[in-house]
N, C-alpha and C positions, 0 to 999 in steps of 0.2 A: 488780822494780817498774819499772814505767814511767816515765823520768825525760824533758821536754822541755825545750829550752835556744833560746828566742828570738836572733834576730841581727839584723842588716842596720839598726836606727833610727840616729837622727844627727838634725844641724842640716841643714834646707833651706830653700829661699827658696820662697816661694808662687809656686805655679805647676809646682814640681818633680816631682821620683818617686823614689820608695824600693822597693825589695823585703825585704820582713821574708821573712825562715827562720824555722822552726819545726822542728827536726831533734831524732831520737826516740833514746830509747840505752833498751838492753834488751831491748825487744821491738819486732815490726811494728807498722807500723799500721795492718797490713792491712783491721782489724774495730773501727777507731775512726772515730769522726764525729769533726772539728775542727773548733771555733770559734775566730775571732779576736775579741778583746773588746779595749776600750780602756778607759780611765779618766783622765779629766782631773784639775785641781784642784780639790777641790774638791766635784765631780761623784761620782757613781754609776758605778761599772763598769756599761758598755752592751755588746749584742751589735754588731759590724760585720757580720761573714760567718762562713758557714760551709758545708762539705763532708760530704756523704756519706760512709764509710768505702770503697765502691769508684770513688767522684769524681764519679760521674755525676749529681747533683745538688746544687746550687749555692745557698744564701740573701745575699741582701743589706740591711745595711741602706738606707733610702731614703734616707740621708746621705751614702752612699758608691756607691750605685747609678751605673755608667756610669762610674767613676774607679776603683775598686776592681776588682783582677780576684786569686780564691783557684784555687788547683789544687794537684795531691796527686802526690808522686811514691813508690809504693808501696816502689819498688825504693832506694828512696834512704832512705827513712823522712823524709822529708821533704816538709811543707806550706810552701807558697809566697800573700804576700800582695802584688801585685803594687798599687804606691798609685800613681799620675799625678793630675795636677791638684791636689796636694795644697795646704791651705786653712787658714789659720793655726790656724781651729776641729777641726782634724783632730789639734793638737798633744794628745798624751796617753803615758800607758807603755800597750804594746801586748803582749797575754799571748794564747796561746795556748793551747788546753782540749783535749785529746783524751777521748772519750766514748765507753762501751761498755757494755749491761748493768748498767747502774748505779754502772759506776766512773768515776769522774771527778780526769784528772792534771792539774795546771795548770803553767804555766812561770812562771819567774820574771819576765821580761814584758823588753821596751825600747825605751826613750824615744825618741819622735818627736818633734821640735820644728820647726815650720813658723812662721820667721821672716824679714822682711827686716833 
């Protein structure tokens, strides 16, 4: 089974940058779409972004549009959320979804906190 394990959140100050990992154990990812979602207090799990299973198509939300950058490293099994400009409204746990034919893995997610 497909197991994913989020990395990279932490405390930053507004105005900083984070890269979340999303690294896959079991199988490729070769033939999964990944979304990154976030979830505040509070709040609804949202979509931020999301990739293609061969990378070459990119979605964003229009919250993260132009600060956000996702890319796919096939060979590594590992998806990359790359955050700059980050914005205290940005603070949330940050999980990661890999999608295929109807199966759906989630990670256990983590926490981004954008604070002075």
């Amino acid at each position: 089974q497909l197991q994913l394990v989020e990395s990279g959140g932490g405390l930053v100050q507004p105005g900083g940058a984070l890269r979340l990992s999303c690294a896959a154990s079991g199988y490729s990812l070769d033939y999964y779409a990944i979304g990154w979602f976030r979830q505040a207090p509070g709040k609804e799990r949202e979509g931020v972004s999301c990739i293609s299973s061969g990378g070459g198509s990119t979605y964003y939300a229009d919250s993260v549009k132009g600060r956000f950058t996702i890319s796919k490293d096939n060979a590594k099994k590992t998806v990359y959320l790359q955050m700059n400009s980050l914005k205290p409204e940005d603070t949330a746990v940050y999980y990661c979804k890999a999608s295929t034919y109807g199966y759906e893995y989630w990670g256990q997610g983590t926490q981004v906190t954008v604070s002075s």
